[in-house]
N, C-alpha and C positions, 0 to 999 in steps of 0.2 A: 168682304161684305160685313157692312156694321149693324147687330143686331141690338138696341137698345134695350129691347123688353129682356133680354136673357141677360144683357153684359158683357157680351163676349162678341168677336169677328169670327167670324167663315172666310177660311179660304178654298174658293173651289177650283175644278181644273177648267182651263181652258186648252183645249186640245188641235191648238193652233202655232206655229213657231210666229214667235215674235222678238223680233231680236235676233241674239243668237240661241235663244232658247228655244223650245216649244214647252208652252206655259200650263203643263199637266202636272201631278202628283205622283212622283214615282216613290213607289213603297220605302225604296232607300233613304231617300231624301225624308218620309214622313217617319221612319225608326229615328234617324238621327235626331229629328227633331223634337221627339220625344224624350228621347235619352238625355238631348241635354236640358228641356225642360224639367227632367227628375231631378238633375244634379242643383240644378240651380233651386229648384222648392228642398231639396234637403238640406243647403245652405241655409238659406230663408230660415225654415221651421228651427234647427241645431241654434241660429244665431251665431254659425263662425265666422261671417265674415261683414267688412265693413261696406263692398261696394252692392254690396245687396240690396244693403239694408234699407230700401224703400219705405217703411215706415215705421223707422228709428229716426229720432230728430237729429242726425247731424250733418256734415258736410254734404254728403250723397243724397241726400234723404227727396232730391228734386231729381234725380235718376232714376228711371224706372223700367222695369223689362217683363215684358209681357208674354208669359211663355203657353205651350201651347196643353191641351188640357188631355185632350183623347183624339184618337184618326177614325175613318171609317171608309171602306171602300166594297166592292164587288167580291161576294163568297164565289171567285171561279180561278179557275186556274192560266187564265190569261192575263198575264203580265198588262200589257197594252190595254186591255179594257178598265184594270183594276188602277191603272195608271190617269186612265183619262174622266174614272170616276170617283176618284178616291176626295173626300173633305176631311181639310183639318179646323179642330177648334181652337180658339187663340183667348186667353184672359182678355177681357176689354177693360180694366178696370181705369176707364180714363173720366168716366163719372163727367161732370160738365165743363171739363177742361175745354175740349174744343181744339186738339192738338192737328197741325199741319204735316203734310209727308215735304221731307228737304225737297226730292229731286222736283215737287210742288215748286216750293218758295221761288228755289232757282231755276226756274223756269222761265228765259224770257218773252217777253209778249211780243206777237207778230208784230201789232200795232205799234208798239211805242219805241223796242229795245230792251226796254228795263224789264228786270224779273222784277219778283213777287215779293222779293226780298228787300228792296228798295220801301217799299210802302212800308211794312214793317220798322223799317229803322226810319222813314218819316213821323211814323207815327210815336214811336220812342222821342224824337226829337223835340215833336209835339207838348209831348208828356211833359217836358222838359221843359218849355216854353223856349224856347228855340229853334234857329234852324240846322241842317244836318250837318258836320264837322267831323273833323279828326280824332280829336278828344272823346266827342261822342261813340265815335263807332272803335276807338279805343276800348272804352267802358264797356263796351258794346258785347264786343268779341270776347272779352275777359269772363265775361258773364258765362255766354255761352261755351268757354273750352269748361268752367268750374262746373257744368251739369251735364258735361257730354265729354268730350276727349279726358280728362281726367279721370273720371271713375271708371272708364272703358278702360285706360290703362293699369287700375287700378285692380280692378276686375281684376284682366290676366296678372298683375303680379302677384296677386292673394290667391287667384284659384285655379289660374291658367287657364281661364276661360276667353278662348277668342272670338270675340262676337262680329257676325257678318253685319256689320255698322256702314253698311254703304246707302247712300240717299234715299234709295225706295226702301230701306228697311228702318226710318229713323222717322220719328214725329218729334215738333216741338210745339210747344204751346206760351203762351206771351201775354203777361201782363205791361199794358199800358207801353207796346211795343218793344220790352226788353223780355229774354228770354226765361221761360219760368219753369216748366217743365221738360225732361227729354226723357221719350219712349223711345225703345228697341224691340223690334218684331221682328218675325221670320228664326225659327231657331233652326232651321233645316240648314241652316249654309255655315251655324257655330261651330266650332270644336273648341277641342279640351288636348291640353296638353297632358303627354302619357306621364309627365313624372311626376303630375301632382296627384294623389291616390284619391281617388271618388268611385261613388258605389259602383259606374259602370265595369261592366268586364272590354278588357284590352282589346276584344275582336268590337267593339261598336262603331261604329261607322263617324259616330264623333268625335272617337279619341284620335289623333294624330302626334307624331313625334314633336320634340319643343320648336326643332328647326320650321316645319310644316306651319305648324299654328301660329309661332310669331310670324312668318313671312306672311300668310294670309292675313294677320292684324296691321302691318306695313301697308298691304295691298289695300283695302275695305275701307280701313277707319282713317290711317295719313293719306293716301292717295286721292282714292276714291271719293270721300267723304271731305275732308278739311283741305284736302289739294283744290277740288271741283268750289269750296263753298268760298276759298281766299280771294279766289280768281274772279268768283263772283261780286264780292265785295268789293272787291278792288277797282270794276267798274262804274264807280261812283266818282272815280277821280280824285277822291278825296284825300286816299292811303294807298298806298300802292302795294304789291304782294310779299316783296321785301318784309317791308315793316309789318306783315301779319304774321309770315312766319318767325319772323323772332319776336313778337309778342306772345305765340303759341310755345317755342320751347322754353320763353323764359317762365311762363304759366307750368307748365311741366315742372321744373324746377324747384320755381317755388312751392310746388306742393307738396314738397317732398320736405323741405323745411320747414311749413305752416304741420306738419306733423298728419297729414292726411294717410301717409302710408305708415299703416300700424304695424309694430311686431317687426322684430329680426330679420326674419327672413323676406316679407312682402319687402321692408324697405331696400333689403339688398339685392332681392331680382329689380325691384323698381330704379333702382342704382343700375343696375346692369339695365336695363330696357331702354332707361336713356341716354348712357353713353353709347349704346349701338346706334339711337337716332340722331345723336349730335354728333358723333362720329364716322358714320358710313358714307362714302361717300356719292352712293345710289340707292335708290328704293326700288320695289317693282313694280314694272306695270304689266298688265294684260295687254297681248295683241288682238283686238276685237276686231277689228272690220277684217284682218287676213285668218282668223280664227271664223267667222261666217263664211268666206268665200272656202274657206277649206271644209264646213261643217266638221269646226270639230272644238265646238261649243265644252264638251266635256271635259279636252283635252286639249286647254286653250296652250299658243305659244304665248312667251312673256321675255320682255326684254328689259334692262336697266338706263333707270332715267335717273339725271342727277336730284341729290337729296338737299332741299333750299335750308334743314332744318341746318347741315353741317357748316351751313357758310357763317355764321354765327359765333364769337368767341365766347364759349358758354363754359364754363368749369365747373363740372360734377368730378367731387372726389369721393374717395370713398367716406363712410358717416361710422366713425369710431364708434356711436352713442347707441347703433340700430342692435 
């Protein structure tokens, strides 16, 4: 819920399964989300890190993560009630941006076929005084990996921060149809990888092993998020999926050369992050429809679907300079 006079979202429970969830606030889920919005404002405030940096003018500086502020829930000792009436508060600081939630965009319409995303990239077009093309949604896409998949990765290579960056956790906002801003909400589904030292202690529910947190960043933000949004694009007819995913690792790439990833060590896990994406030859997926028929949403199964990043002759070597 968007509250304009304060600045900030409410999220509250609904204590109803939808999905494979039931859409309440469990205390776990509202610590973790806390924890990691600590970590992430002590970044911030310090100044150590680049993909933060929200309002430092550089590269990232059209990245933005809105983390959560304080929880509140029922003084009793039932789990389940405290669950079903727990609210958390979220930064709203999106001012009159006017940002869209993805799994929004691509969403298609009963009526027509076409998502929501389509009008979008018409109206880029527009802008443009033309009509919609290859070239264009080339531009297009490029725009969009430099204020979302890049600093996301950017993120975990600098702070090991893996953000739950799947469509209902993502807004973006657009000028004159191209992409201008990208928000990240929901901090309850982040974690943080244990080798990189931040204030939390080891038992938080946010911290996970390196293995854990990259695979969840595979899962979320390539799958989920940029697997769901190519396939979307691609039904334009314009480009096909092929040619999104190798404009996306080659974006990866290059930003590692355009000098985006700062410092030694970010550059050299950022080195490491993308030869495991241009060289695996599967990602993961969640099994969701046999994970509801099982209820066991918690403790979904996952099986290995091929990786479109690795079909690509992409060469990342190592960077003598980092």
């Amino acid at each position: 819920v968007w509250q304009p006079s304060t600045g900030q979202f409410i999220k509250l429970a609904i204590n109803i399964r939808i999905t494979n969830f039931v859409r309440n606030n469990p205390l776990r889920e509202l610590e973790r989300a806390i924890d990691v919005s600590r970590v992430i404002n002590h970044h911030n405030n310090n100044q150590v890190t680049t993909a933060l940096s929200a309002e430092r003018k550089n590269v990232n500086s059209n990245f933005i993560i809105l983390p959560e502020t304080h929880c509140q829930t029922l003084n009793t000792t039932d789990i389940d009630l405290q669950s079903a009436f727990s609210i958390l508060y979220r930064k709203g600081n999106i001012n009159k941006d006017e940002p869209q939630v993805l799994a929004f965009l691509l969403e298609e319409s009963i009526a027509t076929g076409e998502s929501h995303i389509v009008r979008v990239l018409n109206e880029y077009a527009q802008s443009q005084r033309t009509v919609l093309n290859r070239s264009l949604i080339v531009d297009w896409w490029q725009q969009y990996l430099t204020i979302s998949l890049i600093p996301l990765t950017l993120l975990y290579a600098e702070n090991g921060i893996s953000l739950e960056a799947h469509l209902q956790n993502c807004m973006v906002s657009f000028k004159q149809g191209k992409p201008h801003n990208f928000y990240v909400r929901d901090m309850e589904g982040a974690s943080i990888n244990l080798k990189d030292k931040c204030i939390l202690s080891a038992q938080s529910a946010a911290c996970y092993g390196e293995e854990d947190a990259w695979f969840r960043f595979k899962y979320y933000v390539i799958v989920n998020h940029i697997g769901h949004f190519i396939a979307s694009i691609s039904r334009t007819k314009l480009i096909d999926e092929n040619q999104l995913w190798a404009i996306t690792i080659e974006s990866l790439v290059s930003a590692l050369w355009q000098g985006t990833a700062h410092g030694g060590k970010t550059r050299s896990r950022y080195l490491d992050l993308l030869k495991d994406l241009s060289t695996s030859p599967f990602l993961p997926a969640k099994m969701n429809m046999t994970s509801r028929f099982n209820q066991s949403s918690e403790d979904p199964g996952w099986i290995n679907i091929p990786n479109p990043l690795s079909e690509f002759k992409t060469e990342v070597k190592n960077d003598n300079a980092a």
